[in-house]
C-alpha positions as CSV (number, residue, x, y, z in Angstrom):
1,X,51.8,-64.7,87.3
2,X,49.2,-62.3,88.7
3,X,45.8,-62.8,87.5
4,X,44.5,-60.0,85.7
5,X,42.1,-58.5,88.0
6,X,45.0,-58.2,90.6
7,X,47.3,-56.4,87.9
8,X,43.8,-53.9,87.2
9,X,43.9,-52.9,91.1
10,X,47.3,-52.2,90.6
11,X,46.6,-49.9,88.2
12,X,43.8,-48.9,89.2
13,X,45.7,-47.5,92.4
14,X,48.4,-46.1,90.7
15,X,45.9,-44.2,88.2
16,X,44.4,-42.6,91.7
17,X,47.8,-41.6,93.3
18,X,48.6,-39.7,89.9
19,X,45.3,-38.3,89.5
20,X,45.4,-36.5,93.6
21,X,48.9,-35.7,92.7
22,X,47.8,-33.4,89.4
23,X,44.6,-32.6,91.6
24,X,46.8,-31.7,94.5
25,X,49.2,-29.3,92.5
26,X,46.0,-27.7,90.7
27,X,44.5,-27.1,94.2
28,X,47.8,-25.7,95.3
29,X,48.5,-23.1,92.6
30,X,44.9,-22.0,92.7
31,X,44.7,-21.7,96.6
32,X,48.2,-19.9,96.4
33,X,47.0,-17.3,93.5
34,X,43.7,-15.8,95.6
35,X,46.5,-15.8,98.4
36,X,49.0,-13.9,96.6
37,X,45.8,-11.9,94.9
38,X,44.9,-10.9,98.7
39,X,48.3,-10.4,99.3
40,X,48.6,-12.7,102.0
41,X,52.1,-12.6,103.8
42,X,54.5,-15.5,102.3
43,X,54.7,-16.8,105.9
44,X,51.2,-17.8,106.1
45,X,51.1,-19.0,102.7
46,X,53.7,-21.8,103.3
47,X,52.4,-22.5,106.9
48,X,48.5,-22.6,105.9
49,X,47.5,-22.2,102.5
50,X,50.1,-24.4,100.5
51,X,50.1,-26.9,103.8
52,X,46.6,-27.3,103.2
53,X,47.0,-28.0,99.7
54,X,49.6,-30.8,99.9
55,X,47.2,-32.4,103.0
56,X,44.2,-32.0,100.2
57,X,45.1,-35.8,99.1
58,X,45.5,-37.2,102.5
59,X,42.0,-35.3,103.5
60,X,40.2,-36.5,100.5
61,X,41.3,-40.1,100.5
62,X,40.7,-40.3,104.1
63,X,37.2,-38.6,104.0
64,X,36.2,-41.1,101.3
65,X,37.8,-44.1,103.2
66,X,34.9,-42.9,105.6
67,X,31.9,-43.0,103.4
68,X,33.0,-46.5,102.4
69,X,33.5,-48.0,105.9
70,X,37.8,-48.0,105.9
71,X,38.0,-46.2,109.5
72,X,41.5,-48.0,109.4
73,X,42.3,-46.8,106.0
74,X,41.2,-43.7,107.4
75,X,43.6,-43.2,110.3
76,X,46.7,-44.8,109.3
77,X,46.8,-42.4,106.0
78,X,47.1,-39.6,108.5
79,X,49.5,-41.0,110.2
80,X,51.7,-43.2,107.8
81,X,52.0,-39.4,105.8
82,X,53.4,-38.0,108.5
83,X,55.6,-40.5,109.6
84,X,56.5,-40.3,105.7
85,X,56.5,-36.4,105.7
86,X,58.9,-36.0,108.6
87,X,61.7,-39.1,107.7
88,X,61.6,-39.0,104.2
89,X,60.2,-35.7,103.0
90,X,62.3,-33.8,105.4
91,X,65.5,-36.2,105.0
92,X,65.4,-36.2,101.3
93,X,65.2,-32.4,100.7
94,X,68.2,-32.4,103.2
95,X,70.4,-35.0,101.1
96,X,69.7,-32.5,97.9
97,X,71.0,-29.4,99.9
98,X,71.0,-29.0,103.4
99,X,68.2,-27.4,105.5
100,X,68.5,-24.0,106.9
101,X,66.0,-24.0,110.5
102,X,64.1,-21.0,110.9
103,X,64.5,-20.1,115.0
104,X,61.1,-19.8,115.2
105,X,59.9,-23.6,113.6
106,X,62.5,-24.8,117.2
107,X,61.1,-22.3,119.4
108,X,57.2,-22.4,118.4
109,X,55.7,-24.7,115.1
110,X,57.7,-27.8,116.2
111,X,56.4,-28.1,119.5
112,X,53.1,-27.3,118.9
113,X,53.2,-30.5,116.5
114,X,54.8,-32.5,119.1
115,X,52.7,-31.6,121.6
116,X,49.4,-32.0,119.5
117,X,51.1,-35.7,118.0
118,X,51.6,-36.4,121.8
119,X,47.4,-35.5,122.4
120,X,46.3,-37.9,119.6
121,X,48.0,-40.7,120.4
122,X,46.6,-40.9,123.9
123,X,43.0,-39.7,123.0
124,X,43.6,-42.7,120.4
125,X,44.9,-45.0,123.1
126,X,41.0,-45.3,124.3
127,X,40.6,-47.1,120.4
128,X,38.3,-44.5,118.9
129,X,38.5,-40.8,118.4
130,X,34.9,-38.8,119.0
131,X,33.3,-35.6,117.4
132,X,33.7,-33.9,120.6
133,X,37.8,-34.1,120.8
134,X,37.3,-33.1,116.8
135,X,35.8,-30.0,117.9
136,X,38.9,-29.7,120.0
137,X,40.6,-30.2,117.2
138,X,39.4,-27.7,115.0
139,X,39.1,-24.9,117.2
140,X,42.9,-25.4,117.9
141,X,43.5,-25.4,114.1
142,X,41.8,-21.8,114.0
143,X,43.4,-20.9,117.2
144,X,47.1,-21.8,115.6
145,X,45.8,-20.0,112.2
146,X,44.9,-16.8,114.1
147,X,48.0,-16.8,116.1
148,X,50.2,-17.1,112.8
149,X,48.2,-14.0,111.3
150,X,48.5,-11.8,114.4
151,X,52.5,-12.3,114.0
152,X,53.4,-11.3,111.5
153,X,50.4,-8.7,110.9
154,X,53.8,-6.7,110.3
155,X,54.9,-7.8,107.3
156,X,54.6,-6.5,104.1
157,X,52.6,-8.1,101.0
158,X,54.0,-10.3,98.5
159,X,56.1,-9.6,95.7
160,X,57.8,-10.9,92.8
161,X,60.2,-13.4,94.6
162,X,57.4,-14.9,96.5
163,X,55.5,-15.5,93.7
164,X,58.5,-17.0,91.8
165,X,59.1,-18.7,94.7
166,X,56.0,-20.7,95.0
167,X,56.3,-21.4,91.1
168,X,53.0,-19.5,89.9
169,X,52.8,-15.8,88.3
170,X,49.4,-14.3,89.3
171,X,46.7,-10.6,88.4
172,X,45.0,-8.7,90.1
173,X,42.1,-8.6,87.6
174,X,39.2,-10.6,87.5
175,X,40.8,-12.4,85.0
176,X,43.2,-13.9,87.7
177,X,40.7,-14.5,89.8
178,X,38.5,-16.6,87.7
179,X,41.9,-18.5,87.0
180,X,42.8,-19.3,90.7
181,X,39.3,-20.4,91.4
182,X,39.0,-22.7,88.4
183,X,42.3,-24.0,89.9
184,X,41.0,-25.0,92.8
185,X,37.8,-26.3,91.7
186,X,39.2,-28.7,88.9
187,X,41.6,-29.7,91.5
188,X,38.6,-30.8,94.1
189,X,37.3,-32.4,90.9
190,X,40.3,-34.3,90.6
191,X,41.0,-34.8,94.1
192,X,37.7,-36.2,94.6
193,X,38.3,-38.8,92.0
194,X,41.8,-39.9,93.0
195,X,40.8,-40.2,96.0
196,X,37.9,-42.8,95.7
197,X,40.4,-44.9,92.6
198,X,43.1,-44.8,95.3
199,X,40.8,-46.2,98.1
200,X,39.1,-48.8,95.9
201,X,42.6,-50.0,94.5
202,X,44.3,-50.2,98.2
203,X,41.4,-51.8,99.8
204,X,41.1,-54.2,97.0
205,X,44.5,-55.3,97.2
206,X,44.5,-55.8,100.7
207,X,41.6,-58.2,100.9
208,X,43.4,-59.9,98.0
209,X,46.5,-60.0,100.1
210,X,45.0,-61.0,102.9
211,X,46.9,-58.0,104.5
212,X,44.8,-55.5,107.1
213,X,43.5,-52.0,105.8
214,X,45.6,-50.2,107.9
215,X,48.8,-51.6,106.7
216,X,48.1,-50.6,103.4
217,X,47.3,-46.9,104.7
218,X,50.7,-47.0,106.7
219,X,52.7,-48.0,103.6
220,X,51.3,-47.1,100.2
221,X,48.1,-45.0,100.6
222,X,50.3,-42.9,102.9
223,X,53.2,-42.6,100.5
224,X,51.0,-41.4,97.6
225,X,48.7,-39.2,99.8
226,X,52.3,-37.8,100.8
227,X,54.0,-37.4,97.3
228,X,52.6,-33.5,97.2
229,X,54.5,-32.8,100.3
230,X,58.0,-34.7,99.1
231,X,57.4,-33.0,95.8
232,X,56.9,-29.2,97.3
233,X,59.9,-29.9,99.3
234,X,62.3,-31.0,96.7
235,X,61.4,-28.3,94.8
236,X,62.2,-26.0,97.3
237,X,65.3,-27.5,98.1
238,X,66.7,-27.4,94.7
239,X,65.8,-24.0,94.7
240,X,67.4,-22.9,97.9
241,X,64.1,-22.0,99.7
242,X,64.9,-24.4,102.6
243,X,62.4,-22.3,105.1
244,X,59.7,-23.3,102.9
245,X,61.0,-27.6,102.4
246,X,60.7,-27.4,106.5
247,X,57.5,-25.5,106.6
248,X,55.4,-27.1,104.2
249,X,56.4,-30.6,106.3
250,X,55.3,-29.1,109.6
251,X,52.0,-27.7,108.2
252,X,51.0,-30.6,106.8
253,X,52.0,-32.7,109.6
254,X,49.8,-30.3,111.6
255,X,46.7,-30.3,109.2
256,X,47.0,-33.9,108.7
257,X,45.8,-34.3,112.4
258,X,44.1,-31.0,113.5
259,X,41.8,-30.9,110.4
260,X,42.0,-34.3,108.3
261,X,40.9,-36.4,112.1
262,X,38.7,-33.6,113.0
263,X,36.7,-33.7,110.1
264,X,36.9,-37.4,109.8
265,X,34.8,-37.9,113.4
266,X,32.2,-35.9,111.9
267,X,31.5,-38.2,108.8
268,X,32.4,-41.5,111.1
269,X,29.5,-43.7,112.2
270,X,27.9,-42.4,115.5
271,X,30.7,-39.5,115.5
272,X,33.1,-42.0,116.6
273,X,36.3,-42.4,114.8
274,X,37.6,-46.3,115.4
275,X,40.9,-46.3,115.8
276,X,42.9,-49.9,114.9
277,X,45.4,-51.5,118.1
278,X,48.5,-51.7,115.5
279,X,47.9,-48.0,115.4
280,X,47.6,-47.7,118.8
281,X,50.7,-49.6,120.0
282,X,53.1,-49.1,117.1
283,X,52.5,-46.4,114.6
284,X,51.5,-43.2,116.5
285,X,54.0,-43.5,119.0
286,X,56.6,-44.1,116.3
287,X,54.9,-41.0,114.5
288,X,55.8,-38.7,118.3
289,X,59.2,-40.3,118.4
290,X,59.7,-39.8,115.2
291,X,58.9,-35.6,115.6
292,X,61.0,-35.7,119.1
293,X,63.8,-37.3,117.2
294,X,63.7,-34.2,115.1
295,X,63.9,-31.4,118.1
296,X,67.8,-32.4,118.6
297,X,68.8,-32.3,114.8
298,X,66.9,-28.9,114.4
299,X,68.8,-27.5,117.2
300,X,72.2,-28.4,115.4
301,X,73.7,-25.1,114.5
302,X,70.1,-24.3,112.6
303,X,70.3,-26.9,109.8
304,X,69.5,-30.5,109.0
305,X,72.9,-31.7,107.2
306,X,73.2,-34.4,104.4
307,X,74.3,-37.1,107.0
308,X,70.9,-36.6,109.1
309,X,68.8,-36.5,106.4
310,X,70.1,-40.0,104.9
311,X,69.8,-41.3,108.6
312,X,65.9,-39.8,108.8
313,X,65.9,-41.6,105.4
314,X,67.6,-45.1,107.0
315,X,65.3,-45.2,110.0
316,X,61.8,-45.1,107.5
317,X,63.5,-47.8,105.5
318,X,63.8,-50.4,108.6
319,X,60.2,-48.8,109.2
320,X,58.9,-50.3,106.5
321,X,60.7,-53.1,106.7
322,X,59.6,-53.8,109.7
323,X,55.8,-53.7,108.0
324,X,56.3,-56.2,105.3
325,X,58.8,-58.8,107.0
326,X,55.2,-60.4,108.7
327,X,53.6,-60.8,105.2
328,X,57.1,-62.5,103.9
329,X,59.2,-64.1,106.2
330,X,56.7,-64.2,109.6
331,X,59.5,-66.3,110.9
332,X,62.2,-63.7,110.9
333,X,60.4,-60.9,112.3
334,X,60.4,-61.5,115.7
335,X,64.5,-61.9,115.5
336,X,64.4,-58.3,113.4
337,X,62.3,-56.9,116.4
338,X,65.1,-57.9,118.9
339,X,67.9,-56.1,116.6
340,X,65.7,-53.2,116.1
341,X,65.2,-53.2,120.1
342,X,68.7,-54.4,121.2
343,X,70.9,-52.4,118.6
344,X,69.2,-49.8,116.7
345,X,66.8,-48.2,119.2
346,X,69.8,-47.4,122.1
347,X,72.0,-46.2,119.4
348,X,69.5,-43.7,117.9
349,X,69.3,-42.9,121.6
350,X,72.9,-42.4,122.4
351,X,73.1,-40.0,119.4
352,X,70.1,-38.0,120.3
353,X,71.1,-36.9,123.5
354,X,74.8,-36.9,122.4
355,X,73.5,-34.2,119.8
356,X,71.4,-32.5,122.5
357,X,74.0,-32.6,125.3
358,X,76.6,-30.7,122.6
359,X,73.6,-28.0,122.0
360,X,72.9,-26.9,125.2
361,X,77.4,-27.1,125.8
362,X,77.6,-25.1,122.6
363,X,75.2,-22.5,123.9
364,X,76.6,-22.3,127.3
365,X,80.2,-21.8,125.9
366,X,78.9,-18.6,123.8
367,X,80.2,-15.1,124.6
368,X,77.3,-13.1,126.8
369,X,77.0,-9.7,125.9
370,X,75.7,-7.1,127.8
């Protein structure tokens, strides 16, 4: 039996993850109201302002892993969430209906997260993360916002269906405005404190464990920081709005390293963000295959069927897996490693570019017109 204190951290980090989810949904209804009060095109709103607030918990929780001294915690919240966001979010929204791609995610969002995935992981690779690169950072994140305003400066305002779409009914008045910003501010309030029982309960268990802070960010910090994003998404799945399941992943994924790390090597000791080796040589790589993986299912005739989603869905399971078979059976891990190399890896290989090779056929066997 567990002794008692044990069984308080467990509660005591279950109490955090539900308090930053209620926190998280607060912030996003309220951040979504001014939106929708400014009529803000929807486009933006799923991209920006709803990303941001389903990243609100992994930026909160990572922010105050700072203060306390987790830089491990820290990091491998960012990303274990999106490692989380793009294998399960993404291939669980697909198993409840399957995902209609917007040309424009293939053509433009999704590379730009592969690309800036690719340029933290090798920053990373020198083992710390500075201010400067998180000035980078965040001038890229204003950079990407600017660029999504200037394209569709086009469109129209909102209306009704938006609005029903992202679940909340909104006024004009000052009235709805006071509303929206009391939102948001109770859900900082709430964040804030989620964020530092979530910490405190992780960090506790993994001393008492004798397991390393940045497994427990990989594995359950990451998973409650991330169930905003799996929420959103299933929602919109059920409802039909597959653009927005997709879009709300990608945005995240992208504020999860472009703001979350940037603003993180500002509160870090000295400016400079310590990045742990297991991150390093396992978990960010993983994080960019795991986003390349993705390019060849998008291209599939514009959707993410049932059958890819519950393989997205297989691959995070031998994930994790492969993160508690050390703490359980260190024996066996080393012969897992060699199936995971020897069996799973080529085959996951062999259907990427089978998948890809069948795009680029399919589009060259299309009828030209002049």
């Amino acid at each position: 039996m567990f002794p008692y204190s044990f069984i308080q951290m467990v509660f005591q980090l279950l109490g955090g993850i539900s308090i930053l989810f209620i926190g998280g949904e607060l912030f996003v209804q309220g951040a979504a109201a001014l939106a929708l009060i400014l009529k803000i095109p929807q486009l933006i709103i799923g991209l920006t302002v709803v990303s941001l607030g389903t990243s609100a918990p992994e930026l909160f929780v990572s922010l105050s892993s700072l203060v306390q001294g987790y830089d491990a915690l820290a990091v491998s919240n960012v990303g274990g969430s999106n490692i989380f966001n793009v294998m399960v979010v993404l291939g669980s929204s697909a198993i409840v209906l399957p995902l209609m791609v917007v040309s424009r995610l293939v053509r433009r969002d999704v590379p730009i997260l592969l690309v800036v995935s690719t340029v933290v992981w090798r920053v990373s690779s020198l083992g710390y993360i500075s201010w400067h690169f998180g000035i980078i950072m965040l001038i890229s994140l204003f950079i990407y916002i600017i660029s999504e305003i200037v394209s569709t400066k086009n469109q129209n305002g909102l209306n009704g269906p938006e609005q029903e779409e992202l679940g909340i009914q909104v006024k004009g008045d000052s009235i709805g405005w006071i509303n929206s910003i009391l939102r948001l501010i109770i859900g900082c309030l709430f964040l804030t404190f989620g964020s530092k029982l979530l910490v405190d309960g992780a960090s506790a268990i993994a001393f008492s464990l004798g397991v390393s802070e940045a497994i427990i960010g990989l594995t359950i910090v990451s998973v409650g920081t991330s169930l905003p994003e799996l929420t959103t998404s299933l929602v919109a799945a059920v409802r039909g709005k597959t653009d927005l399941a997709i879009g709300n992943v990608i945005g995240s994924c992208l504020l999860n390293q472009l703001l979350v790390l940037s603003l993180c090597t500002f509160l870090a000791k000295d400016g400079v963000l310590l990045v742990d080796q297991v991150l390093i040589n396992k978990d960010l790589p993983i994080m960019v295959v795991a986003i390349l993986s993705c390019m060849p299912i998008f291209w599939t005739q514009g959707k993410i069927s049932r059958l890819e989603g519950a393989a997205l869905l297989g691959l995070y399971l031998l994930y994790i897996v492969d993160q508690i078979i050390p703490l359980t059976l260190p024996s066996a891990h080393e012969y897992y490693r060699l199936t995971l190399i020897c069996l799973v890896l080529p085959i996951s290989i062999v259907l990427i570019i089978f998948k890809s090779v069948s795009y680029w056929f399919f589009l060259n066997q299309k009828p030209k017109f002049k």
